[in-house]
PALUM-206332 format. One record per residue (C-alpha): residue in one letter; residue number from 1; y, z, x. Coordinates in nm, 4 decimals, padded with zeros to 6 digits. Layout:
// residues N
["a"; NUM; [Y; Z; X]]
...
This chain:
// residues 368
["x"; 1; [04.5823; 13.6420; -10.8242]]
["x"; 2; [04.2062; 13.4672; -10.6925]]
["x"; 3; [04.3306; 13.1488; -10.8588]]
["x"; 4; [04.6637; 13.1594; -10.7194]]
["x"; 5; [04.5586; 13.1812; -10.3734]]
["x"; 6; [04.2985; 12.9386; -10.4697]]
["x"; 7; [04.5852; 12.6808; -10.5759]]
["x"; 8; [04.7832; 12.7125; -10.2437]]
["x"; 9; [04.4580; 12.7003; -10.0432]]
["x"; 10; [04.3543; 12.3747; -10.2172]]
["x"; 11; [04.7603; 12.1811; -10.1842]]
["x"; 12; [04.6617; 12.2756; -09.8128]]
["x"; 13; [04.3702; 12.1270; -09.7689]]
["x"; 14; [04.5180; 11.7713; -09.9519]]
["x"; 15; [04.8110; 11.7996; -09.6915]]
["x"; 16; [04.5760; 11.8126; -09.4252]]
["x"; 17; [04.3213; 11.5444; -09.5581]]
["x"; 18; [04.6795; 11.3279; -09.6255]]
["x"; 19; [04.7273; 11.3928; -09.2850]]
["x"; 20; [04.4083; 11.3267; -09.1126]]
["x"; 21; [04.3862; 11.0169; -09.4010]]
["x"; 22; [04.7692; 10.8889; -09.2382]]
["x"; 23; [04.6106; 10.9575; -08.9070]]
["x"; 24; [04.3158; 10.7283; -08.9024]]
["x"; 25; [04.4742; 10.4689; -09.0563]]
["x"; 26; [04.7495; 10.4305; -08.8172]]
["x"; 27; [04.4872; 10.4417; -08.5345]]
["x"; 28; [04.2818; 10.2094; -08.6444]]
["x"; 29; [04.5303; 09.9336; -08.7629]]
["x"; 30; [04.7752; 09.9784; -08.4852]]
["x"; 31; [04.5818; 09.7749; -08.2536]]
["x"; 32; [04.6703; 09.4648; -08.5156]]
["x"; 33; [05.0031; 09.5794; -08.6371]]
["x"; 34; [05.1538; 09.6801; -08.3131]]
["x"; 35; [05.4071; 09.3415; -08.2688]]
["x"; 36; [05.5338; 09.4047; -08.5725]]
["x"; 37; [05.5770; 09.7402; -08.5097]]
["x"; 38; [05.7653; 09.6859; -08.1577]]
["x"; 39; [05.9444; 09.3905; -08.3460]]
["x"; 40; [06.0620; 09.6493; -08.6157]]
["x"; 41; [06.2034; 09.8925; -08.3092]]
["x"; 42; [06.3344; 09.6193; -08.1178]]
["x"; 43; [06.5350; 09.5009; -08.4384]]
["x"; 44; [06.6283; 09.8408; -08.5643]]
["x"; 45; [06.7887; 09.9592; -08.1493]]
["x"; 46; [06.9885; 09.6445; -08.1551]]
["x"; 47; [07.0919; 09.6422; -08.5630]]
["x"; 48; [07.4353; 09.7894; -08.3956]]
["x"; 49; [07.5644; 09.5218; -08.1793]]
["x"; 50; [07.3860; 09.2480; -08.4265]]
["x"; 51; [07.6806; 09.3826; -08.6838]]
["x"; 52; [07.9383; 09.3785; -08.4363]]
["x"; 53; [07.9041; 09.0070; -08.3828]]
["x"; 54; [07.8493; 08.9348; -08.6952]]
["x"; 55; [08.1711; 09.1973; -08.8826]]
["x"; 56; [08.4132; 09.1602; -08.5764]]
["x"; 57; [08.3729; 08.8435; -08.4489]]
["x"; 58; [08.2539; 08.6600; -08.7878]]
["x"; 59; [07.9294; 08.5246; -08.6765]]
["x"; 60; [07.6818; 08.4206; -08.9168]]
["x"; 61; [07.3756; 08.6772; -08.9422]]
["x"; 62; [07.1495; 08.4280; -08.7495]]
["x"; 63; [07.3495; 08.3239; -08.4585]]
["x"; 64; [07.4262; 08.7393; -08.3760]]
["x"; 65; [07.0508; 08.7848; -08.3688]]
["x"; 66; [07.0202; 08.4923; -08.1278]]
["x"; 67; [07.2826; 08.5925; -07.9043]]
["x"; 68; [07.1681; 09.0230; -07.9333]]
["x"; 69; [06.8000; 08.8559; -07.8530]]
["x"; 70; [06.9363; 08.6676; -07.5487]]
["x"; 71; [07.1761; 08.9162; -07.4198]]
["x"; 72; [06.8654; 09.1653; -07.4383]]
["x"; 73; [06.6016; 08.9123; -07.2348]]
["x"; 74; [06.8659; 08.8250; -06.9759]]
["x"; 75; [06.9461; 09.1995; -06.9605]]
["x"; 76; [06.5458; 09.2650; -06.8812]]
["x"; 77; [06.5573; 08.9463; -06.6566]]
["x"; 78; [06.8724; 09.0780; -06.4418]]
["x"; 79; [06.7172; 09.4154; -06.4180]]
["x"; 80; [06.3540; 09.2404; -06.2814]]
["x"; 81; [06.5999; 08.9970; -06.0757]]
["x"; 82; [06.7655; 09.3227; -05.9363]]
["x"; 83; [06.4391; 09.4847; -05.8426]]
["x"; 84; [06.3573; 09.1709; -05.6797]]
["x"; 85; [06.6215; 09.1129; -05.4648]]
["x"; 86; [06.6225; 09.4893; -05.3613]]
["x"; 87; [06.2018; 09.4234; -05.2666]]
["x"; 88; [06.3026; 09.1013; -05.1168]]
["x"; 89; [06.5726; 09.3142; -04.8968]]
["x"; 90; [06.3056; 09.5547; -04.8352]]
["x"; 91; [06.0330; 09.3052; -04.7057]]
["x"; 92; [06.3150; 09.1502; -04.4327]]
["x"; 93; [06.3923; 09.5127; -04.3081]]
["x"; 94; [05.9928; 09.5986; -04.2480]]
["x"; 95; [05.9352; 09.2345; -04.1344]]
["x"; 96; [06.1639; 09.3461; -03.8844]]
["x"; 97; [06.1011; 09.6885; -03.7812]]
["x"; 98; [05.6867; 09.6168; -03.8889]]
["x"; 99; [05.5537; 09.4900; -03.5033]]
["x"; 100; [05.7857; 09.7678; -03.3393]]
["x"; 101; [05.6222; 10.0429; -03.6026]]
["x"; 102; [05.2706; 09.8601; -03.5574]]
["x"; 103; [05.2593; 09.8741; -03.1862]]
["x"; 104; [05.3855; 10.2155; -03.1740]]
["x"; 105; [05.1083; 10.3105; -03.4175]]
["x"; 106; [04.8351; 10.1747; -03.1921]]
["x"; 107; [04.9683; 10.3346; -02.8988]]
["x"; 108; [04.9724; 10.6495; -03.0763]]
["x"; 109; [04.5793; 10.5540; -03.2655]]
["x"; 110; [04.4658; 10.4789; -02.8779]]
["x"; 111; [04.5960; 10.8337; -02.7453]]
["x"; 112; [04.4656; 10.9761; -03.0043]]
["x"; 113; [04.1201; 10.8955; -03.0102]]
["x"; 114; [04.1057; 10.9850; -02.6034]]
["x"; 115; [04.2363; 11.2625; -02.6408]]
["x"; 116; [04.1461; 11.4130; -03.0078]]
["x"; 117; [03.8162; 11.2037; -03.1308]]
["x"; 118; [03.6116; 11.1031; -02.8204]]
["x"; 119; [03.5947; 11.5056; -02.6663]]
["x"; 120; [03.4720; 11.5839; -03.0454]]
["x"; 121; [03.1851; 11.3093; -03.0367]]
["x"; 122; [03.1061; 11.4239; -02.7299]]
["x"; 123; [03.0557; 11.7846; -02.8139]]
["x"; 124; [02.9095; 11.7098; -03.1688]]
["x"; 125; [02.6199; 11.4667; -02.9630]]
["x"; 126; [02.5429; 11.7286; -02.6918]]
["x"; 127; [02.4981; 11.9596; -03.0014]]
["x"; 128; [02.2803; 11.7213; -03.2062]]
["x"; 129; [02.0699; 11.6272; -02.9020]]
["x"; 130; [02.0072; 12.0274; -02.8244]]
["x"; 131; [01.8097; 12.0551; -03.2031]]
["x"; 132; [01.4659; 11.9866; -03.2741]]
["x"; 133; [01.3212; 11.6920; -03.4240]]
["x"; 134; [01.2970; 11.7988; -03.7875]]
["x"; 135; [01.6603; 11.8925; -03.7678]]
["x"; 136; [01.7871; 11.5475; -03.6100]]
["x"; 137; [01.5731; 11.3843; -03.8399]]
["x"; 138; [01.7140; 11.5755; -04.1687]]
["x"; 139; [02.0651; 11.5351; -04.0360]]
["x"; 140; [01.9705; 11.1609; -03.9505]]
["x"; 141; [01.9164; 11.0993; -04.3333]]
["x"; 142; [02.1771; 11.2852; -04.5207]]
["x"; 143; [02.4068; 11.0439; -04.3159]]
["x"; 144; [02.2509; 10.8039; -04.4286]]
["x"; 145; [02.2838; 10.8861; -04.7931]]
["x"; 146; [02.5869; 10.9380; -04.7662]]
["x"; 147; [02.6987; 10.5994; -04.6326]]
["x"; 148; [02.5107; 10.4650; -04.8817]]
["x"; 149; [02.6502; 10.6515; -05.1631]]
["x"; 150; [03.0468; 10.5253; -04.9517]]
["x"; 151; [02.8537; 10.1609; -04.9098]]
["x"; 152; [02.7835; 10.1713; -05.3318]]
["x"; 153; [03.0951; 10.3130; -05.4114]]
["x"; 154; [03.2993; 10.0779; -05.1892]]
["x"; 155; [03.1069; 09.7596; -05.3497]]
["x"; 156; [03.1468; 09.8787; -05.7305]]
["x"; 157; [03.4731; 09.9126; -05.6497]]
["x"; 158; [03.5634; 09.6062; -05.4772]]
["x"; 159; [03.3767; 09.4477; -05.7640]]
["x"; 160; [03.5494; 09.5944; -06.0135]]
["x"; 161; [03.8992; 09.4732; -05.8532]]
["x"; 162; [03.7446; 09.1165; -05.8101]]
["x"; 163; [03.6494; 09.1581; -06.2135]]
["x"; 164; [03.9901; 09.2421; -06.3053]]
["x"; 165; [04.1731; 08.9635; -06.1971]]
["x"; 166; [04.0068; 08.6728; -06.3539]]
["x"; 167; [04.0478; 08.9425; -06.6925]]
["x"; 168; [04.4233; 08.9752; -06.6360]]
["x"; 169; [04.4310; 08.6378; -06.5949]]
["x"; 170; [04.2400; 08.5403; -06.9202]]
["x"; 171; [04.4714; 08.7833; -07.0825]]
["x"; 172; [04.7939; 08.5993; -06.9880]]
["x"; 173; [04.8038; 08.3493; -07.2578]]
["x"; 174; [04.7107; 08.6097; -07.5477]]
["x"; 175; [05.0126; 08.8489; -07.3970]]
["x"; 176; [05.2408; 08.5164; -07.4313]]
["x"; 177; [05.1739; 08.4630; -07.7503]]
["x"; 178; [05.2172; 08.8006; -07.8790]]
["x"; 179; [05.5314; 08.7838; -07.6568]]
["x"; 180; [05.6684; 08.5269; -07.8832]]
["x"; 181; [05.4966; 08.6427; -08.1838]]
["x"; 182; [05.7189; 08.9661; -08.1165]]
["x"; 183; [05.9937; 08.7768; -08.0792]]
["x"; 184; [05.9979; 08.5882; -08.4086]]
["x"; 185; [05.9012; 08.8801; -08.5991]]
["x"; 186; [06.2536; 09.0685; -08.4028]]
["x"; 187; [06.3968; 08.7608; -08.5430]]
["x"; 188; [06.2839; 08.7410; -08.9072]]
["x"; 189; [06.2849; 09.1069; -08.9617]]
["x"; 190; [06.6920; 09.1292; -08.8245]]
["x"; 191; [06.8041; 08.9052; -08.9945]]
["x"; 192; [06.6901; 08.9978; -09.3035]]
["x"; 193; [06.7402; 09.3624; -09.1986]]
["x"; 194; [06.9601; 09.4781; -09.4997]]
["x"; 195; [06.7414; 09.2626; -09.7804]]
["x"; 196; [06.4303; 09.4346; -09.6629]]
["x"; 197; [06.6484; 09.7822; -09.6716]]
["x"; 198; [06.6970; 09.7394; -10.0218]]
["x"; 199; [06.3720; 09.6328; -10.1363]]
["x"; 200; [06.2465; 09.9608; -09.9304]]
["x"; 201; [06.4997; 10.1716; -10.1348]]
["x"; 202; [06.4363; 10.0636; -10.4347]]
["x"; 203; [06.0344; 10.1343; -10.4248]]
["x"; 204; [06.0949; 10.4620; -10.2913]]
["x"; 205; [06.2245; 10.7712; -10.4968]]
["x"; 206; [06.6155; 10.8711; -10.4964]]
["x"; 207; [06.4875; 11.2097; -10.3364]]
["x"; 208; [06.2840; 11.0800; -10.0509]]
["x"; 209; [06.5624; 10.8360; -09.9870]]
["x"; 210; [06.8080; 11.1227; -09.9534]]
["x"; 211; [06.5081; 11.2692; -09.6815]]
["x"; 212; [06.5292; 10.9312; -09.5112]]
["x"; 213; [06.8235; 10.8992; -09.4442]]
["x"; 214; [06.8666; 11.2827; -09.2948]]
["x"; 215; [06.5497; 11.1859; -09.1220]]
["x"; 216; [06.6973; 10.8814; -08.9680]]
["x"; 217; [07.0437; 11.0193; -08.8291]]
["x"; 218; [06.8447; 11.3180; -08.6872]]
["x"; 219; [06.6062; 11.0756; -08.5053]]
["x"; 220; [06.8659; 10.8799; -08.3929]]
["x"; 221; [07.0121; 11.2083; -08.2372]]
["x"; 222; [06.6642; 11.3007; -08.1038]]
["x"; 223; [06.5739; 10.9639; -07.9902]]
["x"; 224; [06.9096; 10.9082; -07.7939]]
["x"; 225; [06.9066; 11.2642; -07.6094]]
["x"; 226; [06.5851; 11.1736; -07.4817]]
["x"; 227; [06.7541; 10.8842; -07.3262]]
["x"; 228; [07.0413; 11.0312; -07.2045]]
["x"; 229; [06.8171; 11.3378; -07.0785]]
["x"; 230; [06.5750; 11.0377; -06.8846]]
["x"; 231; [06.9080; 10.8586; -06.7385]]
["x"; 232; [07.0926; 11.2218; -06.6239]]
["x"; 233; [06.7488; 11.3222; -06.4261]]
["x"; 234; [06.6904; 10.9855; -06.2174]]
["x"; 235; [07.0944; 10.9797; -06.1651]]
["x"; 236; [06.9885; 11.2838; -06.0190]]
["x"; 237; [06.6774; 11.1990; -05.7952]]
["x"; 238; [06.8960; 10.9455; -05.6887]]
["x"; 239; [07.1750; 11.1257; -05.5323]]
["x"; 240; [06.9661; 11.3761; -05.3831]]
["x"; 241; [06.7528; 11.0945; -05.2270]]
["x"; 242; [07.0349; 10.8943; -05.1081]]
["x"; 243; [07.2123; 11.2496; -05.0007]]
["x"; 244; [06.8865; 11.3623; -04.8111]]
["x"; 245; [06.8669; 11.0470; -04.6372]]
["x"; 246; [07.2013; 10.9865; -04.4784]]
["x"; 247; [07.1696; 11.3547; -04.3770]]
["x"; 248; [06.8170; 11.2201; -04.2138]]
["x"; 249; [07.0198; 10.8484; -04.0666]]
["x"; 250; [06.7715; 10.6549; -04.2491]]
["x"; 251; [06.8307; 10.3057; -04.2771]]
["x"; 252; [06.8741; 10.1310; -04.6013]]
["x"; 253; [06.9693; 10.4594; -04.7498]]
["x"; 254; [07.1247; 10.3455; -05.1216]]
["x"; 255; [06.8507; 10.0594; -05.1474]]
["x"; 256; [06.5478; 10.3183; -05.1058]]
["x"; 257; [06.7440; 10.5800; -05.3490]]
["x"; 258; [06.7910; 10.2927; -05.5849]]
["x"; 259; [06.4435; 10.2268; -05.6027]]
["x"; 260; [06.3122; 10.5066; -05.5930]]
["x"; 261; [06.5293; 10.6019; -05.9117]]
["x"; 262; [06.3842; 10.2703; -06.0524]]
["x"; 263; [06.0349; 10.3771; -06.0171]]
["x"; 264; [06.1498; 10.7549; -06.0962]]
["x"; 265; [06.0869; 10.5771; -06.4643]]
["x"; 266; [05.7713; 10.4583; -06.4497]]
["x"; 267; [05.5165; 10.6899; -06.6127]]
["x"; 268; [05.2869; 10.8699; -06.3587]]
["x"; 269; [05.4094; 10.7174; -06.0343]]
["x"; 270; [05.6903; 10.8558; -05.9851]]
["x"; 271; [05.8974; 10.8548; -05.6340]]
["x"; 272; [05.5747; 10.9255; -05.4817]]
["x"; 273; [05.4817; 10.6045; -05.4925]]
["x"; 274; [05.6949; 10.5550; -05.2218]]
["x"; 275; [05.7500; 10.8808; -05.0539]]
["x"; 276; [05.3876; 10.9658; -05.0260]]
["x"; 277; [05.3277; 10.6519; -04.7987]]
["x"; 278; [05.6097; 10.6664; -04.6219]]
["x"; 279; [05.5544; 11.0280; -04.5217]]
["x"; 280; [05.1763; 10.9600; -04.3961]]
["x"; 281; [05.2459; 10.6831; -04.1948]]
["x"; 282; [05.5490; 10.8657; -04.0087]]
["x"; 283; [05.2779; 11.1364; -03.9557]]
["x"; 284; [05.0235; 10.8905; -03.8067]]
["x"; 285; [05.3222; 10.7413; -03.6051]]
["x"; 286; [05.4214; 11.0635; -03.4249]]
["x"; 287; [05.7686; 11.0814; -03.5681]]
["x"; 288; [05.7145; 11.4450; -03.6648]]
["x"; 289; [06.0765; 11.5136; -03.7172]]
["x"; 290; [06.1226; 11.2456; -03.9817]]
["x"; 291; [05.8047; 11.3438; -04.1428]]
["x"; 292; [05.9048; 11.6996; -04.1953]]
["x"; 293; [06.2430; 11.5645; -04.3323]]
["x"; 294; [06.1291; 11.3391; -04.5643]]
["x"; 295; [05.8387; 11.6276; -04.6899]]
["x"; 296; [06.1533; 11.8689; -04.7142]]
["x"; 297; [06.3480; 11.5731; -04.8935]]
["x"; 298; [06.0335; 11.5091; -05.1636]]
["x"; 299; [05.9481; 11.8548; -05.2352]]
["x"; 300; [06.3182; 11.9057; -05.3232]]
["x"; 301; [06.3260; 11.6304; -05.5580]]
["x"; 302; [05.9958; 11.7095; -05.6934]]
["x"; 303; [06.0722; 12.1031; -05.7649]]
["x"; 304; [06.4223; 12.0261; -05.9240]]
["x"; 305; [06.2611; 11.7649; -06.1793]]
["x"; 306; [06.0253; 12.0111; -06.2737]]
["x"; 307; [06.2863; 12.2816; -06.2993]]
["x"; 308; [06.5670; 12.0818; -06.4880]]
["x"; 309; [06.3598; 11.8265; -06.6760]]
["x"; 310; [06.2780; 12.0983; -06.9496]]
["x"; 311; [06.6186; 12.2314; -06.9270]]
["x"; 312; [06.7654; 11.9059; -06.9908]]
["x"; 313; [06.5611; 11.7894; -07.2346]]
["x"; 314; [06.5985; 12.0529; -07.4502]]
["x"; 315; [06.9552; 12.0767; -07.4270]]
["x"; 316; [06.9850; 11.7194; -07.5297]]
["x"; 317; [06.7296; 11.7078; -07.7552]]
["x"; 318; [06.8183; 11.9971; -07.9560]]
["x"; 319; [06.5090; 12.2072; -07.8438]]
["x"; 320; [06.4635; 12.5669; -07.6664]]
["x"; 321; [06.3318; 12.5249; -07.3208]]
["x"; 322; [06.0257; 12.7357; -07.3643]]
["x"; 323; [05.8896; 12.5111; -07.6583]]
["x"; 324; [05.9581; 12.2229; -07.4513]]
["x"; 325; [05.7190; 12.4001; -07.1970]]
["x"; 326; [05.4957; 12.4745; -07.3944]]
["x"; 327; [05.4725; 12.1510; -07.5641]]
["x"; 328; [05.4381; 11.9730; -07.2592]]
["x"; 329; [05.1626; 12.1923; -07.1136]]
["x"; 330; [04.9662; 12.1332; -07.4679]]
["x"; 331; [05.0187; 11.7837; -07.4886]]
["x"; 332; [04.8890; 11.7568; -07.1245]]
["x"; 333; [04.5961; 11.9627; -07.1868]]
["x"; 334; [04.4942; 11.7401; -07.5241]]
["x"; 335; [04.5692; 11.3952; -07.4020]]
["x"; 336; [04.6059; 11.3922; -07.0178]]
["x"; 337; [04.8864; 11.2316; -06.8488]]
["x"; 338; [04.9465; 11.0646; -07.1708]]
["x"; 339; [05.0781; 11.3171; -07.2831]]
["x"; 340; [05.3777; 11.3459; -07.0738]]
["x"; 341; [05.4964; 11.0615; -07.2610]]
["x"; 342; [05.3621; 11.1263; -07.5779]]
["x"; 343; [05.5084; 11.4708; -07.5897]]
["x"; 344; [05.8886; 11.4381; -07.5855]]
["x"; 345; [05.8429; 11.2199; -07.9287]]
["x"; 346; [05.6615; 11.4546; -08.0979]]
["x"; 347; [05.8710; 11.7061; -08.0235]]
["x"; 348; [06.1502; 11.5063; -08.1627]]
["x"; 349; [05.9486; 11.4374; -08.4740]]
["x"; 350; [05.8820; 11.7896; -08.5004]]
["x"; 351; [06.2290; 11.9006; -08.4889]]
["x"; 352; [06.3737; 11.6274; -08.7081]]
["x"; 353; [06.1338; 11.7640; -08.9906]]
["x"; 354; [06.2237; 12.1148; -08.9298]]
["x"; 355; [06.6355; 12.0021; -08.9218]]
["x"; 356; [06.5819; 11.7881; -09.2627]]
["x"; 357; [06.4097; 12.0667; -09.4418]]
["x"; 358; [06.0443; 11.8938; -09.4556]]
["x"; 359; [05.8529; 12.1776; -09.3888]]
["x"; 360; [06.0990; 12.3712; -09.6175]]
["x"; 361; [05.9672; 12.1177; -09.8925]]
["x"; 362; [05.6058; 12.1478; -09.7521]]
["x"; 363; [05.6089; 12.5239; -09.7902]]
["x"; 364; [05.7572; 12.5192; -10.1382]]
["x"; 365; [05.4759; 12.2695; -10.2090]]
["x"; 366; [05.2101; 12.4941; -10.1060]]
["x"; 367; [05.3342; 12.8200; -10.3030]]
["x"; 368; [05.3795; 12.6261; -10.5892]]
């Protein structure tokens, strides 16, 4: 009985040294193997159209990769050409609506300090004049720490920024030449996509093959409800940004709900990148009725994502609502905001072991 338990308890503990073994490794060798592994993804996504050039309209192997390489780099290009053009747009709207918005702002700044700021001063010197010495004096220096804890703060920060750009700059040529590096490997490792898939098969046993490829079409499922799930909630934002504003007469209506579904995908930003700003400075400006609108407008957007996005996820990924919850709220309180993103992958992984039997074979392993 003792050494039964004893047995399980010990495949157990070489799963989870396995694990933690797998675990450092990857971390510590992904900061040199991660163009390959991009390269790898990059060639594996686009395997599909590679073969349709190459079966249906009898390409040779190499000149498909070319062209799936080029159509995807012009496809990136058009989409930053897009977002150009729509910020170009942008910029000529504000450059012409910016001095009418920037004199009413002062207007508004000037009234506001006569009638709001200056009465306040007033009273808060008549105050500070009516205490004693010791207490002016105290006063006197905590403001002064203070402004020099803002004065430091301000300085390591503006030196910081200064730092960073000559750093991003050094870093442009290295990012080039992994760019290419990247590239080549997309290029070497596609074309020789189904020579490599052999060699792979035949070092690895007919039974963990048979797991591969289960583990593949699942994470193919996984990977591409994720996708769809991502697309279906910023085709939402968007309408009910671009709805909200023509009920508001808001100029510019479909470029601002484009972008803002643009940068809907950008990890941590979010529409209230623009929204936020937006929303403050209509405040500052006086135009209270706009300001509410828009706040009505974000808050909308904001509580539906939150409402659907676990909905949605889960029914495309093939996972209850409540573990996507709860896996979101875990991996946020491990890793951060990094762990928004990190999350909906390993909650695909997760489910594509359970779906291929894995921890079937992982429990069997354990009892023996």
């Amino acid at each position: 009985m003792y050494k039964r338990y004893w047995m399980q308890f010990s495949r157990i503990l070489l799963l989870m040294i396995l694990l933690l073994t797998g675990y450092f490794i990857f971390v510590n060798t992904l900061p040199y193997i991660y163009p390959i592994i991009i390269a790898f993804l990059i060639a594996y996504l686009m395997n599909p159209l590679v073969d349709f050039l190459q079966k249906t309209l009898n390409f040779p192997r190499a000149l498909s990769v070319i062209i799936s390489i080029c159509i995807i780099i012009f496809s990136l290009l058009g989409i930053l050409f897009i977002a150009f053009l729509e910020i170009y747009q942008g910029t000529l709207f504000l450059a012409e609506k910016l001095p009418i918005y920037f004199q009413e702002l002062v207007i508004y700044m000037k009234d506001f300090f006569n009638t709001s700021v200056l009465p306040i001063q007033q009273k808060i010197l008549s105050i500070f004049l009516s205490l004693d010495t010791t207490q002016q004096t105290t006063i006197k220096n905590t403001l002064e720490e203070i402004m020099n804890h803002i004065g430091s703060k301000g300085s390591t920060f503006l030196q910081d920024f200064l730092i960073f750009i000559p750093n991003f700059l050094s870093h442009l040529p290295n990012s080039i030449a992994i760019l290419i590096f990247i590239i080549i490997g997309t290029f070497i490792i596609s074309n020789e996509w189904y020579s490599l898939r052999k060699k792979i098969i035949k070092l690895i046993p007919n039974k963990v093959n048979s797991i591969t490829k289960q583990l593949n079409i699942h994470f193919k499922k996984g990977i591409g409800g994720f996708m769809k799930a991502q697309f279906t909630l910023i085709g939402i934002s968007g309408i009910t940004i671009f709805t909200g504003l023509l009920i508001l007469k808001v100029d510019q209506a479909l470029t601002i709900a484009a972008f803002s579904a643009l940068v809907d995908l950008i990890p941590f930003v979010g529409i209230g990148f623009i929204f936020i700003p937006w929303i403050v400075y209509l405040f500052v400006s006086g135009n209270y009725t706009l300001t509410i609108g828009l706040s009505i407008l974000y808050m909308i957007v904001i509580i539906s994502r939150q409402i659907l996005e676990p909905k949605i996820l889960s029914s495309n990924m093939g996972i209850h609502p409540l573990l996507a919850l709860i896996g979101y709220f875990i991996g946020f309180k491990i890793w951060g905001l990094v762990g928004l993103i990190i999350t909906p992958f390993i909650l695909i992984l997760i489910n594509v072991c359970y779906q291929t039997g894995i921890f079937k074979l992982v429990k069997t392993f354990v009892k023996g």
